[in-house]
C-alpha positions in Angstrom: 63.3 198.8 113.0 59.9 199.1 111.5 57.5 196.1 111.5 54.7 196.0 109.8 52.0 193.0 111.4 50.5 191.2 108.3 51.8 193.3 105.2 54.9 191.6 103.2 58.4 192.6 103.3 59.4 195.6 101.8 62.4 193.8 99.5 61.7 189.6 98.6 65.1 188.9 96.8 64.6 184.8 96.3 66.9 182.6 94.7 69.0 185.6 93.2 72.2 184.5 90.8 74.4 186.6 88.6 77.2 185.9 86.0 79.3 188.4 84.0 79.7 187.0 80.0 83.0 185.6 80.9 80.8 182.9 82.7 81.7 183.8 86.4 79.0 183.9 88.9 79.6 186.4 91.4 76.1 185.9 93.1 75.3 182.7 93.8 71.6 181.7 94.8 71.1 184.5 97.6 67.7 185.0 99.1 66.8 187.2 102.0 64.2 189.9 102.7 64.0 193.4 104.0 61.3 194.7 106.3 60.4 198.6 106.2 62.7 200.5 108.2 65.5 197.9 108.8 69.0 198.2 109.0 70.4 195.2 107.5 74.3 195.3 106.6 76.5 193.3 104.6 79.8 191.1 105.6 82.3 189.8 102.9 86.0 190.1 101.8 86.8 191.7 98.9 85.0 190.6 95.3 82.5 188.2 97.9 79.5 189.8 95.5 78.2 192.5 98.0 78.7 195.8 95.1 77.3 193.1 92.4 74.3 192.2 94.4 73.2 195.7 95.1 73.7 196.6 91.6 71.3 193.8 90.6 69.1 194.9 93.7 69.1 198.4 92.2 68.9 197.7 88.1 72.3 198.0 87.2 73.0 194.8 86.6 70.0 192.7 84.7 68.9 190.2 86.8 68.1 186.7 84.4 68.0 183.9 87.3 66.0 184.4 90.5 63.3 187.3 91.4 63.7 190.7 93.4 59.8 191.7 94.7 58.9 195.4 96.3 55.7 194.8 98.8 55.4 191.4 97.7 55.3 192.5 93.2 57.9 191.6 91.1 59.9 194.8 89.3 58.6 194.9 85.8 61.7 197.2 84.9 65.0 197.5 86.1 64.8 201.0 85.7 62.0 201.3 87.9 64.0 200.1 90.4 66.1 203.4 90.6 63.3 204.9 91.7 62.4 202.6 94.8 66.3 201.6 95.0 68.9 204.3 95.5 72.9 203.7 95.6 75.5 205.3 97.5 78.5 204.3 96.0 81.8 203.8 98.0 84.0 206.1 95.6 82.4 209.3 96.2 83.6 211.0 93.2 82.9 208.3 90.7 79.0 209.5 91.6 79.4 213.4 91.7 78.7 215.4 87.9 77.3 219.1 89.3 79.4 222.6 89.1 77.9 223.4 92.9 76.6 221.2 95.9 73.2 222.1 95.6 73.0 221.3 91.8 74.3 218.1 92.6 72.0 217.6 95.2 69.3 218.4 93.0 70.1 216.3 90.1 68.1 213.6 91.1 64.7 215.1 91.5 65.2 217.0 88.4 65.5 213.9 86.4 62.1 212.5 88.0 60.5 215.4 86.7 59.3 216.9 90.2 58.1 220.3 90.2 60.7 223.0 90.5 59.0 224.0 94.3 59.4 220.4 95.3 62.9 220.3 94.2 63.8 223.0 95.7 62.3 221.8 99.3 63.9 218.4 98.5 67.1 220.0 98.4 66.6 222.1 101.1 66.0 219.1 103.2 68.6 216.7 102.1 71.1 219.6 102.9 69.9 220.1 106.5 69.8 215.9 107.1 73.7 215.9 106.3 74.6 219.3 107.9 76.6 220.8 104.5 73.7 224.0 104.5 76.7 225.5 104.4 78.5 224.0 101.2 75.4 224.7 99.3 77.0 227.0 96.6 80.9 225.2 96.5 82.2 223.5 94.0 81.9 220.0 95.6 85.1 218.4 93.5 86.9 220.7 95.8 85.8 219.6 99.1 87.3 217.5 101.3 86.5 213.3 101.0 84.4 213.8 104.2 82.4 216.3 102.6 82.0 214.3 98.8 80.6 211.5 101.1 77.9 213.7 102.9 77.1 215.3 99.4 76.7 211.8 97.7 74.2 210.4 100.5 72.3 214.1 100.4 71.8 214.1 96.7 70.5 210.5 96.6 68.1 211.4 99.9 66.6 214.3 98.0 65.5 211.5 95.2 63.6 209.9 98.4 64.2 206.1 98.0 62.6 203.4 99.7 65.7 201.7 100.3 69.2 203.6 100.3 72.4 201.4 100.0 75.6 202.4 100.7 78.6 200.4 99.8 81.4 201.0 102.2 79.9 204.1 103.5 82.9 204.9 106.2 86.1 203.9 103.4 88.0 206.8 103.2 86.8 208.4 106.6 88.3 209.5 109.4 87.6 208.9 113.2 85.5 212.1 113.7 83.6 211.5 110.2 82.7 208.1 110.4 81.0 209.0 114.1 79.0 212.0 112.2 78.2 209.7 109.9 76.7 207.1 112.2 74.6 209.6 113.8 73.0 210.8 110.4 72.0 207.0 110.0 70.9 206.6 113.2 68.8 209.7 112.5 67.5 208.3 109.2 66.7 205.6 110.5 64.5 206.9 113.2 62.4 208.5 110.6 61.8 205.0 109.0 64.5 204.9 106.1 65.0 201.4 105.1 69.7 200.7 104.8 71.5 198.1 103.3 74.9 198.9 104.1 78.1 196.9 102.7 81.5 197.5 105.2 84.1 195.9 106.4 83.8 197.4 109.8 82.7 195.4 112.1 82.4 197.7 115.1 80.3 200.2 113.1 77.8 197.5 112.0 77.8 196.1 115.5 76.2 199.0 116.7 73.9 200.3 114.1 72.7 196.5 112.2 69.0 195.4 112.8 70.6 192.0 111.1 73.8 191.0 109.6 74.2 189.1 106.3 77.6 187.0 106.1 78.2 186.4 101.6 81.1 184.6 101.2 81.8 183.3 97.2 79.1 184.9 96.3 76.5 182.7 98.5 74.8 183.6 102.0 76.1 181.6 104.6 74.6 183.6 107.6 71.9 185.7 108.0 71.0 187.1 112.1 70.8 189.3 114.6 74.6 191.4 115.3 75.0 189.7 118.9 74.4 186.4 117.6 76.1 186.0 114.2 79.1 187.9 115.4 79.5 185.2 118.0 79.5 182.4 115.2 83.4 182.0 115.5 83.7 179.6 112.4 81.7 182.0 110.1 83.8 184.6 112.1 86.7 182.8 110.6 85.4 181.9 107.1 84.5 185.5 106.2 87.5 186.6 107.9 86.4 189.9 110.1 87.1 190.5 113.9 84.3 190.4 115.8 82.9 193.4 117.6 85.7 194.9 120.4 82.9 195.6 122.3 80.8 192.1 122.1 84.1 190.4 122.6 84.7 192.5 125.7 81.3 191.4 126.9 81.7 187.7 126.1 85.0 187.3 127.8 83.6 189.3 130.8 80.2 186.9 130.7 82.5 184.0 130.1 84.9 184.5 133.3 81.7 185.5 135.3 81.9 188.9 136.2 78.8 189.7 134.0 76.2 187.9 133.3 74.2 186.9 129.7 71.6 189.4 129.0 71.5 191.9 126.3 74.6 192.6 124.7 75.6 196.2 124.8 75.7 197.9 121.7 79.0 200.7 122.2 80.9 202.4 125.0 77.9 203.8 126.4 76.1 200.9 127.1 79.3 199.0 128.3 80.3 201.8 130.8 75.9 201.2 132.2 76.6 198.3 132.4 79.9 197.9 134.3 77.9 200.7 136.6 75.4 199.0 137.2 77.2 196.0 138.4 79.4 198.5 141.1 76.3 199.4 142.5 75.4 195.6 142.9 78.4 194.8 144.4 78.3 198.0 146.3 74.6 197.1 147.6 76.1 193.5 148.9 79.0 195.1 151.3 
């Protein structure tokens, strides 16, 4: 995560509401803020609010009660926000319109009115982020769901948003895909994208999530770091997701004494160092 000493957040959302014309709030009140290059994802069952507050966060939706502030200014448009605010949608063909990958791909800078050289190198790049060089000229309703997903995320990268959301970026996904897809965000992240994820996987948030907001009814009712919120066991129950298999390992383990509390481990990886390092300890004492 980036931090930035003295400069405001990135995203202020304060006191944001929502209601369709039928008179049913779906957002209820939600504040929360975003600091450059976090990784901040969202918990909820289904129809909590998480797609209809992105949408407001982006411009879809027109926001009437509360305020949504970039660096600290308020949007004067909601179609400015587009522009700052990109959306990865969970359905990936409801977002794909191009005849070939790398038209879709460049869609987006093409309708900011970029020069055709930097299109082209925006492309280029968003290609080579999400490994599909190779899908550049196919017909992308063709490909598999995998492959839609990867060309979804490359064609709003090209647009370079501040902030990329993706709602329920590993539905639809296999084992081996939702692993290559958490090593592309790891990799975006690293070069200082700011993510707002929505999922109902717990395990992939676990291990990726600078901090975890909990939207239940339409209302935040937790907002922390992975390790601690995913060891709140009655906001654990309310939203009604299983908590990490990994932190729940480690908690039963630090519970029953064989480990003990420090800093959680974030996958298998860390688990196995840790379990390692504790042989050694034990090996050291005999």
């Amino acid at each position: 995560m980036v931090k930035t000493k003295g400069q405001a957040p990135l995203l202020s959302v304060e006191n944001l509401s929502f209601s369709f014309p039928d008179g049913n709030r779906v957002v209820n009140n939600i504040s929360f803020q975003v600091q450059a290059g976090e990784i901040v994802f969202f918990h909820g069952k289904n129809g909590a609010g998480k797609t209809t507050l992105f949408q407001c966060l982006t411009g879809l939706l027109k926001v009437k009660d509360g305020t949504i502030r970039f660096h600290g200014k308020p949007f004067p448009r909601e179609k400015d926000r587009l522009k700052k605010i990109a959306i990865v949608f969970q359905n990936a063909d409801d977002q794909i319109i191009a005849g070939s990958v790398a038209d879709e791909v460049a869609f987006g800078p093409l309708n900011l009115r970029l020069p055709i050289e930097e299109v082209k190198q925006r492309v280029d790049w968003a290609l080579k982020v999400m490994d599909i060089q190779e899908l550049s000229t196919r017909p992308p309703h063709f490909l598999s769901y995998g492959q839609k997903k990867r060309v979804t995320i490359a064609s709003i990268l090209a647009m370079k948003p501040d902030i990329l959301i993706l709602d329920e970026p590993t539905a639809g996904l296999d084992q081996e895909q939702a692993e290559e897809l958490v090593v592309t965000l790891k990799t975006l992240a690293k070069q200082g994208m700011t993510l707002l994820i929505s999922t109902h996987e717990t395990d992939f948030s676990y291990r990726l999530a600078d901090r975890v907001i909990f939207i239940d009814q339409g209302s935040k009712i937790c907002d922390g770091l992975p390790e601690e919120v995913f060891l709140n066991q009655e906001v654990i129950n309310t939203i009604g997701v299983k908590k990490p298999v990994i932190l729940d390992v480690y908690d039963t383990l630090c519970q029953v004494g064989v480990l003990a509390p420090g800093d959680s481990p974030k996958d298998q990886k860390d688990m196995i160092q840790l379990i390692q390092d504790l042989a050694k300890i034990e090996e050291m004492k005999n």
